[in-house]
C-alpha positions as CSV (number, residue, x, y, z in Angstrom):
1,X,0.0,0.0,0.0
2,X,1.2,3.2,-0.6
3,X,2.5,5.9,1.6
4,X,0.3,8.8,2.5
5,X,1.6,12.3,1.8
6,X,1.7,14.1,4.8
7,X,-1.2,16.5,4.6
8,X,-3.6,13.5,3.9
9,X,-2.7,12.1,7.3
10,X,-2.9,15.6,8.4
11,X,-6.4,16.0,7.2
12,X,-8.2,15.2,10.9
13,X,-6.0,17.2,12.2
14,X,-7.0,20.5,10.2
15,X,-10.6,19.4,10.0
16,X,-10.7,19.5,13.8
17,X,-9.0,22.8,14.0
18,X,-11.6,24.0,11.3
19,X,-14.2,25.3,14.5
20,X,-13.1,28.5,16.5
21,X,-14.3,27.0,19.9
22,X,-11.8,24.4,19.3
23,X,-9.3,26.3,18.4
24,X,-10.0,28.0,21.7
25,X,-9.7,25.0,23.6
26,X,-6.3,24.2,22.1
27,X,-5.1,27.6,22.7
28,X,-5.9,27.6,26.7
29,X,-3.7,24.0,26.5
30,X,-1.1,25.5,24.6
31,X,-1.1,28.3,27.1
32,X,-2.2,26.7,30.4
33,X,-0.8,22.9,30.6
34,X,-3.1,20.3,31.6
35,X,-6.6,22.0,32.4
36,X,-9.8,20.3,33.7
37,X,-13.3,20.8,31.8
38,X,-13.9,23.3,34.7
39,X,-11.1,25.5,33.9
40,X,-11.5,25.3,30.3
41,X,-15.3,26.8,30.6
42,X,-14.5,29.1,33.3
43,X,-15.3,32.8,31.9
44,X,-17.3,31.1,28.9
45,X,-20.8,30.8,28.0
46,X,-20.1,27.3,26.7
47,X,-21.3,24.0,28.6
48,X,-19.4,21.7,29.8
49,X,-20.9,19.2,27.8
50,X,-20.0,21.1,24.8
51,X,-16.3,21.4,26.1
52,X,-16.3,17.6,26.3
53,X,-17.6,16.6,22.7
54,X,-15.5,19.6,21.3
55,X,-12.3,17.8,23.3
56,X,-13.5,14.3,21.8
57,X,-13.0,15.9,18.7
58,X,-9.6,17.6,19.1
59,X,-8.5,13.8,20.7
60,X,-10.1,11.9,18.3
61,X,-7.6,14.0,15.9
62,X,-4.6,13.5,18.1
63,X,-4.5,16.7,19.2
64,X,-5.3,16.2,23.1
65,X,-5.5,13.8,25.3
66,X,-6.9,12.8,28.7
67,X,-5.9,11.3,32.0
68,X,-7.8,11.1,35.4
69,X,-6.2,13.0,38.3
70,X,-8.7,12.2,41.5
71,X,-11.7,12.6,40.6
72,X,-11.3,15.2,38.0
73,X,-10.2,14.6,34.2
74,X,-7.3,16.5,32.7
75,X,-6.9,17.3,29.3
76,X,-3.5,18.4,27.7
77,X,-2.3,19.1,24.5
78,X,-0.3,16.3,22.4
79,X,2.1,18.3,20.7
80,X,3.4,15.7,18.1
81,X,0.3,15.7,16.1
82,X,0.0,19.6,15.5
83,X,4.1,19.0,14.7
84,X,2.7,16.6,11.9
85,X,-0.1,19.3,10.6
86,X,3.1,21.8,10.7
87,X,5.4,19.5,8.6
88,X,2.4,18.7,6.0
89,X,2.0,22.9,5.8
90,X,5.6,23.2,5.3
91,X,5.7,21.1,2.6
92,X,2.1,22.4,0.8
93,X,4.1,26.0,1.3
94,X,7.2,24.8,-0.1
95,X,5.3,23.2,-3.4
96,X,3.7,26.2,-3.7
97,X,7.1,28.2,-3.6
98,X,8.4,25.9,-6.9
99,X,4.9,26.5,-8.4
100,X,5.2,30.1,-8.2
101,X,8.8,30.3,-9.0
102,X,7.8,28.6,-12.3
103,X,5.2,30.6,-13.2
104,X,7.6,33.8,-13.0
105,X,10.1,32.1,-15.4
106,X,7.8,31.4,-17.7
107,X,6.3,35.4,-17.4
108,X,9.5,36.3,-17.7
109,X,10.7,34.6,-20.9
């Protein structure tokens, strides 16, 4: 079977990141560490049961996961995933690049 190019394995990735309440969430892990459902809807009009499917999303895509601390579940971000998404954007950018330098050498024959 052939090998994926990156941004097809990326695709979850930048599907799940495709919804700004997500992209929220990710931010206050990025920012914060290891945050429970509590803290991540502190301040927000959002549910906590609409923090938890949007999370099941984000770890569904690799992007968080979860571990039990008492009674309370943390979430924290899983860096190596949105490392892949970066890699698979760095290499879109970089086609793009050739395509564009192409493009000006044949404008400017």
């Amino acid at each position: 079977m052939p090998k994926q190019p990156a941004w097809q394995k990326s695709a979850p990735v930048f599907a799940a990141l495709g919804d700004p309440t997500r992209l929220r969430l990710l931010a206050a892990l990025c920012a914060g560490g290891a945050l429970s459902i509590a803290q991540l809807t502190a301040g927000t009009a959002i549910t906590r049961q609409a923090v938890t499917k949007h999370l099941q999303v984000l770890a569904d895509a690799g992007l968080v996961r979860d571990s039990w601390q008492g009674r309370e579940r943390q979430w924290e971000l899983e860096p190596s995933r949105l490392a892949e998404a970066r890699r698979a954007l760095d290499a879109i950018a970089a086609q793009w690049d050739q395509a564009l330098a192409r493009l000006k050498r044949l404008v400017e024959r």
